[in-house]
DSSP file (Angstrom, degrees, kcal/mol; ACC not computed):
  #  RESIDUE AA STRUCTURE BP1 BP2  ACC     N-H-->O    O-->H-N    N-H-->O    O-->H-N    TCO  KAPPA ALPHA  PHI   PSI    X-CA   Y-CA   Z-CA
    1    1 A X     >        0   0    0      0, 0.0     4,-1.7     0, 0.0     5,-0.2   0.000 360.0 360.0 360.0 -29.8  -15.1    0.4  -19.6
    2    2 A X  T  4  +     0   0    0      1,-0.2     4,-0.2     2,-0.2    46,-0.0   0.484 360.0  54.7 -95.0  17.2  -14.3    4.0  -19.2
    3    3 A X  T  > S+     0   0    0     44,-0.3     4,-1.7     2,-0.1    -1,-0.2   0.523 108.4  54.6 -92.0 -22.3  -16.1    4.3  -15.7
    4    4 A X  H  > S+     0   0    0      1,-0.2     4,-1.4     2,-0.2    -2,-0.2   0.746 108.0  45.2 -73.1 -18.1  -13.9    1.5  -14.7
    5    5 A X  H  X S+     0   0    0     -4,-1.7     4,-3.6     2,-0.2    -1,-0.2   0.861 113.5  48.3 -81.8 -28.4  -10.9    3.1  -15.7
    6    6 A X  H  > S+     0   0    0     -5,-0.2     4,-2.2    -4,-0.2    -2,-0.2   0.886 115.0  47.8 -76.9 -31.9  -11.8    6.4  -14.1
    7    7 A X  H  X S+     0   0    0     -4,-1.7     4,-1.9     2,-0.2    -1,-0.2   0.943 114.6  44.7 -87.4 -51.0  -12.7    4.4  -11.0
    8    8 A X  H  X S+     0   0    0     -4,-1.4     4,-2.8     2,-0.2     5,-0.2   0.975 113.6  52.3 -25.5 -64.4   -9.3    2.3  -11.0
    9    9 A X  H  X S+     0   0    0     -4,-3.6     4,-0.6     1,-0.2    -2,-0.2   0.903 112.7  41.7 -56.7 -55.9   -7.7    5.3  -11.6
   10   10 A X  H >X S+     0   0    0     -4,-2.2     3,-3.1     1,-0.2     4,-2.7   0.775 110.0  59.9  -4.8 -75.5   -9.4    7.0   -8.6
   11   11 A X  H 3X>S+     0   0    0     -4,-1.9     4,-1.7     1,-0.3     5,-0.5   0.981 105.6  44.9 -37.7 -91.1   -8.9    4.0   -6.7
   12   12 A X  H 3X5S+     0   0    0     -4,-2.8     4,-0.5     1,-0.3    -1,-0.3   0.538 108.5  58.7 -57.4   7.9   -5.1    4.1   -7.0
   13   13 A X  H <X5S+     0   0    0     -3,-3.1     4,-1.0    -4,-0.6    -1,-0.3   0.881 109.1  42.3 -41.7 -80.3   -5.0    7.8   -6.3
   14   14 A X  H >X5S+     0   0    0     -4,-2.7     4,-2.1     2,-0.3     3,-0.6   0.965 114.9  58.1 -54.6 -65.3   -6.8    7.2   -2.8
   15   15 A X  H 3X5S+     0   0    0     -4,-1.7     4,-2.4     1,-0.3    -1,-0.2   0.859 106.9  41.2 -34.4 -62.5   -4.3    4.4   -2.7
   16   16 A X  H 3<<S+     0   0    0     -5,-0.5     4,-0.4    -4,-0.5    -1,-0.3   0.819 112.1  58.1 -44.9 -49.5   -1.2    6.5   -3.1
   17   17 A X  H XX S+     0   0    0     -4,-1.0     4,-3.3    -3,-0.6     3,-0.9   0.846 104.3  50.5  -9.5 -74.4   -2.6    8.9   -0.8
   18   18 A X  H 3< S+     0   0    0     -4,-2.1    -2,-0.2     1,-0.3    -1,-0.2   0.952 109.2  49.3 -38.9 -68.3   -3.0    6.2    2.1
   19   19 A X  T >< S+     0   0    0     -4,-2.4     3,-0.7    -5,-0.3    -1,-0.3   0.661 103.5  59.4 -82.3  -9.3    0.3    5.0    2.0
   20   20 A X  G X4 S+     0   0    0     -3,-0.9     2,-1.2    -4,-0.4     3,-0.5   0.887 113.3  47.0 -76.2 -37.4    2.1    8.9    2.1
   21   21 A X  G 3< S+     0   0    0     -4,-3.3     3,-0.4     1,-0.2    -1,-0.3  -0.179  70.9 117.7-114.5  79.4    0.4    9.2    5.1
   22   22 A X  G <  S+     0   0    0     -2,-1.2    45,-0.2    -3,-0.7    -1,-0.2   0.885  90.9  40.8 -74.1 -52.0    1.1    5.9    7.1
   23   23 A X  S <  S+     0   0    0     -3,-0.5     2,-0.8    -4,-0.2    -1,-0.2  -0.103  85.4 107.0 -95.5  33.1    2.7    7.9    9.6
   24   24 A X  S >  S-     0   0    0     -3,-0.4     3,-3.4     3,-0.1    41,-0.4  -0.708  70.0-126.8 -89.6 108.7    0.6   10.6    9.8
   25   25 A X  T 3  S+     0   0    0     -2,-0.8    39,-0.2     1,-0.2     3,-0.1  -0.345  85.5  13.1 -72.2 145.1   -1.5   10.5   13.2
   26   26 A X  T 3  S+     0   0    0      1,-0.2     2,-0.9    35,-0.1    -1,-0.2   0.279  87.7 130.5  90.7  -9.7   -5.2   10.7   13.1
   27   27 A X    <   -     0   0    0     -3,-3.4    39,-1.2    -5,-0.1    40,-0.2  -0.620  47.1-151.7-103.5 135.5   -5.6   10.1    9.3
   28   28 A X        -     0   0    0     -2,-0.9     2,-0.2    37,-0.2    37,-0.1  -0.410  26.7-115.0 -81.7 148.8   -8.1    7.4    8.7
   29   29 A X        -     0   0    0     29,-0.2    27,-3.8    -2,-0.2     2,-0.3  -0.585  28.8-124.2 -93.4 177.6   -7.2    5.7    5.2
   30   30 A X  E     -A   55   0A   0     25,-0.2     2,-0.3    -2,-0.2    25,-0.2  -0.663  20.1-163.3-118.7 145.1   -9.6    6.0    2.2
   31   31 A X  E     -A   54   0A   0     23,-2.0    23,-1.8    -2,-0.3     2,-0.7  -0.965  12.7-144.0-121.0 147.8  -11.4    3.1   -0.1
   32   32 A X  E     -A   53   0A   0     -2,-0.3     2,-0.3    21,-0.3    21,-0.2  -0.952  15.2-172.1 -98.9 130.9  -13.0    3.5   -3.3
   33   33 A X  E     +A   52   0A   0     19,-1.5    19,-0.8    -2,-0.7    -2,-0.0  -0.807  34.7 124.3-104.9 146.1  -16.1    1.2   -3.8
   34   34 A X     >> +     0   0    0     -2,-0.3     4,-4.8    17,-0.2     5,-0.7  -0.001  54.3  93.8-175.3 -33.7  -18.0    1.1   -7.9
   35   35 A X  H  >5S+     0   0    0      2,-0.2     4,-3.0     1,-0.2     5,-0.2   0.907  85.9  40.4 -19.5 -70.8  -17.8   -2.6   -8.4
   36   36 A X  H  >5S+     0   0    0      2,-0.2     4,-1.2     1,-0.2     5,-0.2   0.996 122.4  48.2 -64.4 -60.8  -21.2   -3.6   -7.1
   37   37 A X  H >>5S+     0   0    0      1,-0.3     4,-2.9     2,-0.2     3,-0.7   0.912 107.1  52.3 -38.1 -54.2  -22.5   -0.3   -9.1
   38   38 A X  H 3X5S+     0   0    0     -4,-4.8     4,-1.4     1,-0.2    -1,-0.3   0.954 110.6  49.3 -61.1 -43.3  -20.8   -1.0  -12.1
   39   39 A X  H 3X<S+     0   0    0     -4,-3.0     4,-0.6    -5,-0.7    -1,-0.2   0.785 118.0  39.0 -63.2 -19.6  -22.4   -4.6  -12.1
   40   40 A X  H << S+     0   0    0     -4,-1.2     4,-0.2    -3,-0.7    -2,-0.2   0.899 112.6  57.3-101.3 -40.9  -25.9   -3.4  -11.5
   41   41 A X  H  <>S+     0   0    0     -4,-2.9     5,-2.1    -5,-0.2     3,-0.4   0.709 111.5  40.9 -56.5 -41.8  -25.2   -0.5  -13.8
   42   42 A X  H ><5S+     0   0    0     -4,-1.4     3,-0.8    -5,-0.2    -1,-0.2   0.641 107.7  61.1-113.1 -12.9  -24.3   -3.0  -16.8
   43   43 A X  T 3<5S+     0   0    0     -4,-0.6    -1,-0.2     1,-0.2    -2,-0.2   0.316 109.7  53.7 -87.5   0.9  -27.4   -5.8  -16.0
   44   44 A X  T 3 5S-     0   0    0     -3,-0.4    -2,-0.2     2,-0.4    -1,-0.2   0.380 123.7-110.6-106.9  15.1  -29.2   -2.8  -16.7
   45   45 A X  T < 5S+     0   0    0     -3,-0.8     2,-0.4     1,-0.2    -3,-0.2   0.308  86.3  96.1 102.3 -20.9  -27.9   -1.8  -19.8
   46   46 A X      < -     0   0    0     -5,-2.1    -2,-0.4    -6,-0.2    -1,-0.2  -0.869  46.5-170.9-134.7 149.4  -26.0    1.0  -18.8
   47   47 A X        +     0   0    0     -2,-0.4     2,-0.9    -5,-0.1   -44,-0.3   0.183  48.4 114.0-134.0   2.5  -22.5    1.0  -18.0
   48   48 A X        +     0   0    0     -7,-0.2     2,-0.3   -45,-0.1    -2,-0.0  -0.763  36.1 157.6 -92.3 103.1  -22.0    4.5  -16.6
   49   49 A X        -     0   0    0     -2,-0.9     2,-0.5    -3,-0.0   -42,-0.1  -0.787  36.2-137.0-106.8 168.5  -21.0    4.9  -12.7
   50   50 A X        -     0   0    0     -2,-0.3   -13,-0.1   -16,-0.0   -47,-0.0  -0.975  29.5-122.4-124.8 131.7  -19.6    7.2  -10.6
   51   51 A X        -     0   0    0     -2,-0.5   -17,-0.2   -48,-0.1     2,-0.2  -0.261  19.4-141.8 -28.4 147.0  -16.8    5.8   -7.7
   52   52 A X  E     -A   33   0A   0    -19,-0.8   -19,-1.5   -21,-0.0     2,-0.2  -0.841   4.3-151.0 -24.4  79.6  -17.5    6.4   -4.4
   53   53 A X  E     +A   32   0A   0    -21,-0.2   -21,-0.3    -2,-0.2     2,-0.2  -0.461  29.8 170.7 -77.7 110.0  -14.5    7.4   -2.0
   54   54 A X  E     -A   31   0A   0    -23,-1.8   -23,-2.0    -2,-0.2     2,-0.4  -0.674  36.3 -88.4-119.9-165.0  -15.4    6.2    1.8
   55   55 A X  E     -A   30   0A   0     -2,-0.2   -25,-0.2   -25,-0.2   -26,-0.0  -0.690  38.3-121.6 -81.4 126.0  -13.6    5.9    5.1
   56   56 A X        -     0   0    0    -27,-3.8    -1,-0.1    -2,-0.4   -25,-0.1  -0.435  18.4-160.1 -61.1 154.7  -11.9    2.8    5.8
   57   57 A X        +     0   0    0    -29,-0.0    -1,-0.1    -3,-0.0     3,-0.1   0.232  47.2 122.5-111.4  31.7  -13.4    1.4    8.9
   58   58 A X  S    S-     0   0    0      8,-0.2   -29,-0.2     1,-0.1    -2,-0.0  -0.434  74.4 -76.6 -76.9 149.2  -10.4   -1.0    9.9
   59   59 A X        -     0   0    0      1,-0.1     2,-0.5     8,-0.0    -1,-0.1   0.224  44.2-128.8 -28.2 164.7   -8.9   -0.3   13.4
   60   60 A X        -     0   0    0     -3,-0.1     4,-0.5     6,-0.1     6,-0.3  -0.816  12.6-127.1-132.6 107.2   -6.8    2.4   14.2
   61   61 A X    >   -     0   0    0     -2,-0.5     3,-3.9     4,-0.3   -35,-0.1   0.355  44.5 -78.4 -31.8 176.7   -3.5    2.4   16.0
   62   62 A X  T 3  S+     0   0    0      1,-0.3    -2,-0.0     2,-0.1    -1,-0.0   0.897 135.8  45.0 -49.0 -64.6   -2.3    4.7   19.2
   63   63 A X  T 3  S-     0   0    0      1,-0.1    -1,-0.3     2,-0.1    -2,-0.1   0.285 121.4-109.3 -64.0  -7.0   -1.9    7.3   17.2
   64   64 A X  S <  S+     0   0    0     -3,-3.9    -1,-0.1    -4,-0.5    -2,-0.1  -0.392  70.6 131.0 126.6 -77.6   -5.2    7.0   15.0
   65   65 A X        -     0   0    0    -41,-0.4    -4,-0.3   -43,-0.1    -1,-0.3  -0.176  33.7-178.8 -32.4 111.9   -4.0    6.0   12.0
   66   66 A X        +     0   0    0    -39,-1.2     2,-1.0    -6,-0.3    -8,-0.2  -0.200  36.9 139.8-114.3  29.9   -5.8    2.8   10.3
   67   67 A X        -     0   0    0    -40,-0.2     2,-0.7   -45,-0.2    -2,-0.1  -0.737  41.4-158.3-104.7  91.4   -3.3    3.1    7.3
   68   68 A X     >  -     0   0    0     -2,-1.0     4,-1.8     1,-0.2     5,-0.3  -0.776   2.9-159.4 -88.9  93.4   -2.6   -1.3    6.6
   69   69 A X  H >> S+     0   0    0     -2,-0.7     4,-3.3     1,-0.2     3,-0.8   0.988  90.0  43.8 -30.8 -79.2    0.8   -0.9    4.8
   70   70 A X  H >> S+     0   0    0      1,-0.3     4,-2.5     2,-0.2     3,-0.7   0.906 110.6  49.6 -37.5 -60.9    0.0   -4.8    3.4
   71   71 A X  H 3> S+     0   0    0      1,-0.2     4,-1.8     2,-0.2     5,-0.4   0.966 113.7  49.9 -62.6 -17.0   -3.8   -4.3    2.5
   72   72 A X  H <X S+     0   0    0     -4,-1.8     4,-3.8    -3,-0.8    -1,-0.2   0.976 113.0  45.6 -61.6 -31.1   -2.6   -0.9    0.4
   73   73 A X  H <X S+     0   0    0     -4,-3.3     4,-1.9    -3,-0.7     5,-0.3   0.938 117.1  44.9 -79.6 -26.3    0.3   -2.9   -1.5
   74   74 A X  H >X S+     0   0    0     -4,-2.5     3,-2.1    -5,-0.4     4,-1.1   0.902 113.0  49.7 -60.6 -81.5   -2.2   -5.7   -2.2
   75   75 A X  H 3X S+     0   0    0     -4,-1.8     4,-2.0     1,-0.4    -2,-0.2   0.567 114.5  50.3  -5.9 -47.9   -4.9   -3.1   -3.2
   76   76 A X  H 3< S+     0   0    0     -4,-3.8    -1,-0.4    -5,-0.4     4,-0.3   0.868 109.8  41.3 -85.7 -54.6   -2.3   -1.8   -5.3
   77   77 A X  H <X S+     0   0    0     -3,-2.1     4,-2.2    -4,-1.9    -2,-0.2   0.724 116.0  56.2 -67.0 -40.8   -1.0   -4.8   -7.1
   78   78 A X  H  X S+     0   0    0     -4,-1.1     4,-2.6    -5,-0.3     5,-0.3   0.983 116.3  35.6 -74.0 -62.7   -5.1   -6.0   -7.6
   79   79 A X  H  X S+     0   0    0     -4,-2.0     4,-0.8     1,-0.3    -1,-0.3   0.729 114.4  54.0 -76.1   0.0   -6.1   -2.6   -9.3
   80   80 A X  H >> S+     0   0    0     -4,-0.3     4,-3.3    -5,-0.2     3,-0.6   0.886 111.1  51.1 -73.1 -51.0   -2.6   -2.2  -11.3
   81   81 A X  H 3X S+     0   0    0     -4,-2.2     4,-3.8     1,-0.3     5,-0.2   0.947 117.7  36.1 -72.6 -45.4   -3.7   -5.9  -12.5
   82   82 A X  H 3X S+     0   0    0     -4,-2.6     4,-2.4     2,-0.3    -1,-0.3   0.956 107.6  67.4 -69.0 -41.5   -7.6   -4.6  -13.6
   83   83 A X  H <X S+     0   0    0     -4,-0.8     4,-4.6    -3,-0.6     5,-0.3   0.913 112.6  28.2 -78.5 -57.9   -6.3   -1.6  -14.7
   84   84 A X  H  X S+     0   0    0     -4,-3.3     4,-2.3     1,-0.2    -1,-0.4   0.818 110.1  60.4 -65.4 -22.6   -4.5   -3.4  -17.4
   85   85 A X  H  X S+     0   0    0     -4,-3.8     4,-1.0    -5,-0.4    -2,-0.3   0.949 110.8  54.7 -86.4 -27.5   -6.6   -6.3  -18.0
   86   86 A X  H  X S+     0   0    0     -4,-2.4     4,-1.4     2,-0.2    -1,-0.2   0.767 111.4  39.4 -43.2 -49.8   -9.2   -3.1  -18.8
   87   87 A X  H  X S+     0   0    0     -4,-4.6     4,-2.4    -5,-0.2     3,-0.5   0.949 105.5  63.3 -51.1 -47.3   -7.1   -1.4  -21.3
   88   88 A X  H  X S+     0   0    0     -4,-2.3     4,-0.7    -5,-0.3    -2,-0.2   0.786 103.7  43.4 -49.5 -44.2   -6.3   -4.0  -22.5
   89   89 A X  H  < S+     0   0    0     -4,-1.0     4,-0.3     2,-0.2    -1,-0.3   0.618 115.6  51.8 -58.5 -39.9  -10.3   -4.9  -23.5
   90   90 A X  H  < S+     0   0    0     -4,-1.4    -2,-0.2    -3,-0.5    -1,-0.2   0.743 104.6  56.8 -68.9 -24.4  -10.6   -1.4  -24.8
   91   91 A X  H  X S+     0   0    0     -4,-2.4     4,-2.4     1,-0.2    -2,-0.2   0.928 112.6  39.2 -64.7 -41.8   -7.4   -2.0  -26.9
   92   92 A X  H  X S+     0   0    0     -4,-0.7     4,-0.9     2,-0.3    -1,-0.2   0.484 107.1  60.1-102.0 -11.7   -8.9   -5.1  -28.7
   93   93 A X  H  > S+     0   0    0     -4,-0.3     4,-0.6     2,-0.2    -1,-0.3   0.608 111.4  45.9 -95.2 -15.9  -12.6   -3.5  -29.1
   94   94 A X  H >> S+     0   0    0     -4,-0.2     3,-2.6    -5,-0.2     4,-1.9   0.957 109.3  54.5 -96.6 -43.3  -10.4   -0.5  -31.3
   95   95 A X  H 3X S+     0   0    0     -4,-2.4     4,-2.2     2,-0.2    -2,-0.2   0.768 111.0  45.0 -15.0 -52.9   -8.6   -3.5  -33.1
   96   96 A X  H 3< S+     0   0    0     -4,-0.9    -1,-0.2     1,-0.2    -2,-0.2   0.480 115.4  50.0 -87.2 -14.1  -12.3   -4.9  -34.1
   97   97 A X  H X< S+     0   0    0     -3,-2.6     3,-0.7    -4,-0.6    -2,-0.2   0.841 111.6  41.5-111.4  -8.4  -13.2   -1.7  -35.0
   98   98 A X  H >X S+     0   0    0     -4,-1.9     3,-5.4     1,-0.2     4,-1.0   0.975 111.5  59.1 -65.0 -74.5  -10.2   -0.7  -37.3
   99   99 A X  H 3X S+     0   0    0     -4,-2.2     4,-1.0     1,-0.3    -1,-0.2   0.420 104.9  46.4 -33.4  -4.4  -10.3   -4.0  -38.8
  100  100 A X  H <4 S+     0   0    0     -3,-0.7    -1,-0.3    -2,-0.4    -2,-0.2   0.133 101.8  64.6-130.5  20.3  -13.6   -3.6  -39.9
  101  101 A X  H <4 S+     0   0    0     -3,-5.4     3,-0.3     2,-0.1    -2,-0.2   0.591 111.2  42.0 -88.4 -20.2  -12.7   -0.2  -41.2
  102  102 A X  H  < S+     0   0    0     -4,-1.0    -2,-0.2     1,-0.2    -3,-0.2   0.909 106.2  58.0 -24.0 -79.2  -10.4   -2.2  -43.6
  103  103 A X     <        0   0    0     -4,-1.0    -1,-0.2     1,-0.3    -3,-0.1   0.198 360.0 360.0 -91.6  -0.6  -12.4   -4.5  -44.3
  104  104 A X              0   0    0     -3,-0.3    -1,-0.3     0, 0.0    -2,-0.2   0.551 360.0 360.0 -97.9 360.0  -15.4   -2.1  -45.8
């Protein structure tokens, strides 16, 4: 869980990033990829990855600029939404383990 928060957070970094420079000409926008890592990473036992920051490769307008207002604010919404549903899982695994400092 905590390379998936670091990678969220990441993630919504790069996002924020993208969207200051919408109007910037020539700047290509940024993805972070860990998903597929993180899955292979946790069928193997091991749960540790590191994020990967690449180049979008979507078209680019006159100016350059591949910066998709819409995909960012989706993107944005998707990994707010993980972000939590990932605390959230960490919250309830420190719940299981205070309650069963109680309970001893």
């Amino acid at each position: 869980m905590s390379s998936a928060l670091d990678a969220l957070s990441l993630r919504q970094r790069v996002i924020a990033s993208n969207i200051a420079n919408v109007q910037t000409p020539g700047y290509k926008a940024q993805r972070v990829e860990f998903e597929d890592a993180l899955t292979k990473a946790v069928n193997k036992g091991n749960g540790t990855v590191t994020a990967k920051t690449l180049t979008s490769l979507e078209p680019t307008r006159e100016d350059g600029n591949n910066v998709n207002l819409d995909t960012e604010t989706v993107s944005n919404i998707d990994t707010n939404l993980r972000y939590q549903l990932a605390t959230r899982a960490i919250d309830n695994q420190f719940s299981l383990v205070r309650a069963a400092m109680r309970a001893a």
